[in-house]
TORDOLO-355467 format. One record per atom (N, C-alpha, C): residue number from 1; atom name; x, y, z. Coordinates in pm, whole numbers. Example, Ala and Ser with C-alpha at 12.3 -4.5 7.8 and 13.67 -1.06 7.14 Angstrom:
<nodes>
> 1/N/1319/-569/780;
> 1/CA/1230/-450/780;
> 1/C/1320/-330/780;
> 2/N/1285/-225/708;
> 2/CA/1367/-106/714;
> 2/C/1290/3/787;
</nodes>
This chain:
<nodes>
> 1/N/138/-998/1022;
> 1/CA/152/-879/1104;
> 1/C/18/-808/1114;
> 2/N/-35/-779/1212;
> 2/CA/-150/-663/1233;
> 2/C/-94/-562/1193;
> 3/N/-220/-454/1173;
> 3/CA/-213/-337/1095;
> 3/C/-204/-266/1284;
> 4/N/-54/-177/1272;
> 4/CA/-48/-144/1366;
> 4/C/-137/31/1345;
> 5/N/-158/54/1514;
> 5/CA/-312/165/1541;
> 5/C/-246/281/1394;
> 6/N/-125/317/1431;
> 6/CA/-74/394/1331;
> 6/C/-126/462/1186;
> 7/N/-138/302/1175;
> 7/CA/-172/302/1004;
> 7/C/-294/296/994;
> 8/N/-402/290/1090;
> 8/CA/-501/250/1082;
> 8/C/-598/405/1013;
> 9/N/-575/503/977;
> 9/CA/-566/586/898;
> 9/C/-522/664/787;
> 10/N/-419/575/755;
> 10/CA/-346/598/634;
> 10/C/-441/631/534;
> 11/N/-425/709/418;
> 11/CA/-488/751/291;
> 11/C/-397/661/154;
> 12/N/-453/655/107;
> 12/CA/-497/593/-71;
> 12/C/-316/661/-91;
> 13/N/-380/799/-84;
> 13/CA/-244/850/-128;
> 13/C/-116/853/-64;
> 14/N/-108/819/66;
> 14/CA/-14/827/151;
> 14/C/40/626/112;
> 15/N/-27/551/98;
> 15/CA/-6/452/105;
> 15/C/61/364/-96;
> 16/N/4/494/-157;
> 16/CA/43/477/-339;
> 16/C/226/520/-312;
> 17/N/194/659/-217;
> 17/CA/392/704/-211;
> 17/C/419/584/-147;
> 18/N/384/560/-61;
> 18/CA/490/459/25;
> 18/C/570/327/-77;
> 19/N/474/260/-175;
> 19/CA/521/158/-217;
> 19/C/571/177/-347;
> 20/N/595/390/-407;
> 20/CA/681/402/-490;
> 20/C/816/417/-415;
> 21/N/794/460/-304;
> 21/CA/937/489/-224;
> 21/C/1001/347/-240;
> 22/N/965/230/-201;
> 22/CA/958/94/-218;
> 22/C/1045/21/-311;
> 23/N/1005/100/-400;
> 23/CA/1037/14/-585;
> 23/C/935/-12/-624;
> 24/N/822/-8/-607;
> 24/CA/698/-37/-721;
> 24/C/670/78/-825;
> 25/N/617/27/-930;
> 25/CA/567/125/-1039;
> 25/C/447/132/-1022;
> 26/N/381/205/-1083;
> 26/CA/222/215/-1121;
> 26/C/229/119/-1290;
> 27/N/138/33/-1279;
> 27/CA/203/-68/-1396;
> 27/C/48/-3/-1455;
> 28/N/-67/-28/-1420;
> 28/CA/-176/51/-1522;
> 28/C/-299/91/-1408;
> 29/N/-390/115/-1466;
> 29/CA/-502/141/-1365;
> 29/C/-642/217/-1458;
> 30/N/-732/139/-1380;
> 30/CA/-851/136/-1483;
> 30/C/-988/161/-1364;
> 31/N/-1035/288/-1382;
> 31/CA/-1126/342/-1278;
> 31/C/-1056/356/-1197;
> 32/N/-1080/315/-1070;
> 32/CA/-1043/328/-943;
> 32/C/-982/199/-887;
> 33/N/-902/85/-1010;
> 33/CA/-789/20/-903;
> 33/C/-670/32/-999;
> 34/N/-570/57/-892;
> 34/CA/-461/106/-922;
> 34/C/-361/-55/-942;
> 35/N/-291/-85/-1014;
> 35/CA/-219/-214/-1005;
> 35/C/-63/-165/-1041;
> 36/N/23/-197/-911;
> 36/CA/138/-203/-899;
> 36/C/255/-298/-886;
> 37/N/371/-269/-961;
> 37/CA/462/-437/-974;
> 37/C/599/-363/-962;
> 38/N/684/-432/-844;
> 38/CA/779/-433/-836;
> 38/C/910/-498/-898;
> 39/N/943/-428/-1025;
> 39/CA/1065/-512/-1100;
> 39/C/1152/-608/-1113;
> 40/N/1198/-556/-912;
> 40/CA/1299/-584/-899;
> 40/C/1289/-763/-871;
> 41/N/1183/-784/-739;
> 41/CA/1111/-928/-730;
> 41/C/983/-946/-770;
> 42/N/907/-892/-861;
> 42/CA/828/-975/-911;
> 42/C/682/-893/-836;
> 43/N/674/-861/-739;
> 43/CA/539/-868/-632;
> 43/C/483/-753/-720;
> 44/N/345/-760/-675;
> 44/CA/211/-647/-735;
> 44/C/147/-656/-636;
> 45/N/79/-566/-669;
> 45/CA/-45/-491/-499;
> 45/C/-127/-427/-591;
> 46/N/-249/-446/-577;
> 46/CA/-347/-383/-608;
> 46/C/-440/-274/-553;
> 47/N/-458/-146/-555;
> 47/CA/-494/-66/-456;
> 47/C/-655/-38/-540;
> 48/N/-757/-56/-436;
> 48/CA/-887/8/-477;
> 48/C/-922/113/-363;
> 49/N/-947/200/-470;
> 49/CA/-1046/350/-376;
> 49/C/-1129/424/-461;
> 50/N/-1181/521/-377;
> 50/CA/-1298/559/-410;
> 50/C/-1182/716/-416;
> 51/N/-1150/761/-378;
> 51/CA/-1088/911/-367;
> 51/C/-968/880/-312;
> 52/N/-831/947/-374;
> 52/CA/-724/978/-314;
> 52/C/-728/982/-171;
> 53/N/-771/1057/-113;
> 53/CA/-757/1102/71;
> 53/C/-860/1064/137;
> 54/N/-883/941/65;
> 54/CA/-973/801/156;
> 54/C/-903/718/225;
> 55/N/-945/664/350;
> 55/CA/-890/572/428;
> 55/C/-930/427/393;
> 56/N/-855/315/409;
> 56/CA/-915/194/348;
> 56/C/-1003/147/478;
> 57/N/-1060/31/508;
> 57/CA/-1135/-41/597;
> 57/C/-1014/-120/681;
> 58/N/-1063/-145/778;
> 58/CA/-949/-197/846;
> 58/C/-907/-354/789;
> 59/N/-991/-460/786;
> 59/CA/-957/-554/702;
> 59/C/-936/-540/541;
> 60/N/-922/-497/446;
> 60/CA/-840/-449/289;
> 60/C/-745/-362/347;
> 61/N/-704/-255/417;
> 61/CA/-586/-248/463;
> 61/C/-503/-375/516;
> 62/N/-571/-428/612;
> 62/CA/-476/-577/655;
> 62/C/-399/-699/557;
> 63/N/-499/-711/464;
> 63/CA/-498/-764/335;
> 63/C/-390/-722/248;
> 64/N/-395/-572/190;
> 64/CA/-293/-513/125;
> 64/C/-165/-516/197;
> 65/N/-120/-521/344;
> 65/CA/20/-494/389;
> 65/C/13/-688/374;
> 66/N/-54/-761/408;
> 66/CA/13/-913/401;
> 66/C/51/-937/262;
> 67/N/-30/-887/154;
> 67/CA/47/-941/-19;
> 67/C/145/-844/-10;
> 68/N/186/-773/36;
> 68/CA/295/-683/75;
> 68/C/406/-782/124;
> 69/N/363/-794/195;
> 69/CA/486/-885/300;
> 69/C/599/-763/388;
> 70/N/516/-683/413;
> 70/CA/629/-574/497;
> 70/C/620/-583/602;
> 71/N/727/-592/673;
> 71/CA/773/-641/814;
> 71/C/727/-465/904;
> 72/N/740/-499/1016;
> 72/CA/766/-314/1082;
> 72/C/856/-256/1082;
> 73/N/995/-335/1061;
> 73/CA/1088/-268/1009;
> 73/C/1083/-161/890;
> 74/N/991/-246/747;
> 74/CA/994/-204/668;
> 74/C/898/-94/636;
> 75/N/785/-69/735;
> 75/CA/683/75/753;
> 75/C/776/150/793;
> 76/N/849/186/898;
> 76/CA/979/266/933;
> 76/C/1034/307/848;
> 77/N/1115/220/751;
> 77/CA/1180/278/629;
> 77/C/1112/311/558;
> 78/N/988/322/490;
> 78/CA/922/401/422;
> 78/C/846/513/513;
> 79/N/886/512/605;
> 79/CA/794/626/704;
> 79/C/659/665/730;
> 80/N/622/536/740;
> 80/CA/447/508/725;
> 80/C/404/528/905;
> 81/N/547/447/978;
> 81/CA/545/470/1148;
> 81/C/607/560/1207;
</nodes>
C-alpha cells in the first residue's frame, strides 16, 4: 500500500497512539527507538525519531506501515484517515 497524501505528515506521536489503539505495547526503548510487539500475533514495529512532533521521511514512513501490514481499512479504524 502507498502511504496515502494523508499520512504523509503524521508525527512520531500521533503514529506511537495509533498502534497502542491497535494492541501493541511499548516493549522497551533505548535513546530514540522505540520497539513495539503486539501480543496478540506476534508483530513488532520499530519507531526511530529524533522528537515526539517529528514527521518521518516519506520512505521510513512507507517502510513502517508495510511491517505493519495495515490495510486502509485499518488507518480508518485507528483514525489516522
Amino acid at each position: 500500500m502507498r502511504v496515502p497524501p494523508e499520512l504523509r505528515m503524521i508525527t512520531v506521536r500521533e503514529l506511537c497512539a495509533a498502534l497502542e489503539r491497535d494492541g501493541f505495547l511499548l516493549d522497551r526503548q533505548r535513546g530514540s527507538h522505540r520497539v513495539y510487539h503486539n501480543p496478540r500475533d506476534g508483530r513488532r514495529a520499530v519507531i526511530v525519531y529524533r522528537r515526539p512532533g517529528d514527521t518521518f521521511p516519506l520512505r521510513t514512513l512507507q517502510a513502517i506501515l508495510d511491517d505493519l501490514s495495515w490495510t486502509e481499512a485499518d488507518l480508518k479504524r485507528l483514525k489516522l484517515l
